[in-house]
C-alpha positions as CSV (number, residue, x, y, z in Angstrom):
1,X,42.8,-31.8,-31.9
2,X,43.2,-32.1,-28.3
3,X,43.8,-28.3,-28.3
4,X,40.6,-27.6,-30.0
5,X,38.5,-30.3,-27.4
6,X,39.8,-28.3,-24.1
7,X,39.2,-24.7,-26.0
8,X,35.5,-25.8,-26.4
9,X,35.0,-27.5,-22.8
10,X,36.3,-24.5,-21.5
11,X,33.7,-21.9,-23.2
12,X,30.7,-24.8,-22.0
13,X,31.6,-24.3,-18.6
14,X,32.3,-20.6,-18.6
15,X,28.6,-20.5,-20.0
16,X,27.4,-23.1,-17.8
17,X,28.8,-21.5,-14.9
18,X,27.4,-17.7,-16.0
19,X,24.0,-19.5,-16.3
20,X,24.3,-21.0,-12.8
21,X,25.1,-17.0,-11.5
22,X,22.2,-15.8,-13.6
23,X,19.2,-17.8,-12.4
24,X,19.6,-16.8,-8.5
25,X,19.4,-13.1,-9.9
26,X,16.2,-13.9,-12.4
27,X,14.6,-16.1,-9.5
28,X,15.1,-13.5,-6.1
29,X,13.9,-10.9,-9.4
30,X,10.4,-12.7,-9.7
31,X,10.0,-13.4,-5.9
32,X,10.3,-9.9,-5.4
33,X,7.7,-9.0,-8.3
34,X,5.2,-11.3,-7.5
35,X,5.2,-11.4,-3.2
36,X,6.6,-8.0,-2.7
37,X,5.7,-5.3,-5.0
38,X,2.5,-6.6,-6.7
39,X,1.2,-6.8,-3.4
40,X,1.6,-3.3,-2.2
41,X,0.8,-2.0,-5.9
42,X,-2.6,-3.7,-5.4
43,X,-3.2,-2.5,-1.9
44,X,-2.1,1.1,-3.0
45,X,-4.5,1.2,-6.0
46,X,-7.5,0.0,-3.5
47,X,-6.8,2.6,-1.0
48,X,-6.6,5.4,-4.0
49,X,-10.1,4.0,-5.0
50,X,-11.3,4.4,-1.4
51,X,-10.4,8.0,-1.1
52,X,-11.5,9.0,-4.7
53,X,-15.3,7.3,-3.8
54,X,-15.4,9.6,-0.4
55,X,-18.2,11.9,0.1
56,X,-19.4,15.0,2.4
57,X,-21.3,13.1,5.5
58,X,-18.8,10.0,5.0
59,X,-17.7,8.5,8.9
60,X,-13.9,7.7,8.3
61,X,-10.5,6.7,10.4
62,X,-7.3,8.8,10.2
63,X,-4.2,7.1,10.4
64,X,-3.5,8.5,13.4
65,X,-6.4,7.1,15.5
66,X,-8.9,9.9,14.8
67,X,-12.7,9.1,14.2
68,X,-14.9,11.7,12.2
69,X,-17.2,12.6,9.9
70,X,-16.7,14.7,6.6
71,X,-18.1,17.7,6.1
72,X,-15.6,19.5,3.6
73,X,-13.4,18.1,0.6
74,X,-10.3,20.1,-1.0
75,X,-7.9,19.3,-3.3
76,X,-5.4,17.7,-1.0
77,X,-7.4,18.0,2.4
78,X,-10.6,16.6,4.2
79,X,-12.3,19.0,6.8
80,X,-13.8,16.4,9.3
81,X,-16.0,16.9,12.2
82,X,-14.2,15.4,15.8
83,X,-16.9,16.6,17.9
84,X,-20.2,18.5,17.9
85,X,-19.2,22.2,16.2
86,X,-14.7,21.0,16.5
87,X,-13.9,20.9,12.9
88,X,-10.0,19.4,12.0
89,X,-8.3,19.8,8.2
90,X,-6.7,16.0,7.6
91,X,-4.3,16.0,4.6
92,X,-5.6,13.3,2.1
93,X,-3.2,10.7,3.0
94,X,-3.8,10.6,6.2
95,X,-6.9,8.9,5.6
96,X,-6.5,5.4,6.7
97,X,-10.2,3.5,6.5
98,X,-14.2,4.3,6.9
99,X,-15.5,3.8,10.4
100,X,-17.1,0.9,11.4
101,X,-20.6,0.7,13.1
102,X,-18.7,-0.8,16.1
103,X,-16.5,2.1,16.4
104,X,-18.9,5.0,15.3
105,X,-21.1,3.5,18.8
106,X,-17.9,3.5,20.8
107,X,-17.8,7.1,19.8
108,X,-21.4,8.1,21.1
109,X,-21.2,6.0,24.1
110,X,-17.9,8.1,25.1
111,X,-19.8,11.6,24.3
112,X,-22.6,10.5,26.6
113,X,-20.5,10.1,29.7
């Protein structure tokens, strides 16, 4: 009897004590998920709908700094106007943002000096 009392005490704590390993795993699992990857997934998905709703004539930002305006679109590249007859081939994904008015002025102000 006594036998049979340890033999089940012992399988309660092995499970008890695989339980207690399992729950930091299953709880670092959903912190990830939900503050981590979520997250970027829904930042990624807005930035995809941002380049898919671009147009010729368009003002945008590369990621690089560059301010200009679209005049071409390819599969995979933008052909955006820098300057007054300067045009530059941006891959897709180099496309960070549309310009801002406030920028866009900073722009004309510079090409008037």
């Amino acid at each position: 009897m006594t036998l049979t009392f340890l033999t089940g005490a012992a399988q309660a704590n092995a499970s008890g004590s695989l339980l207690s390993m399992i729950i930091p795993f299953v709880l670092f699992g959903a912190f990830a998920y939900f503050f981590l990857i979520r997250p970027q997934k829904k930042q990624a998905q807005k930035l995809q709908e941002l380049r898919d709703s671009l147009k010729v004539g368009d003002q945008i930002v590369t990621i690089g700094g560059i301010l200009g305006k679209i005049v071409q679109i390819k599969e995979d590249v933008y052909v955006i106007e820098i300057s007054q007859g300067q045009n530059m081939e941006i891959a897709k994904w180099a496309f960070r943002d549309r310009a801002t008015r406030k920028e866009i002025k900073n722009v004309e102000k510079s090409e008037d000096l």
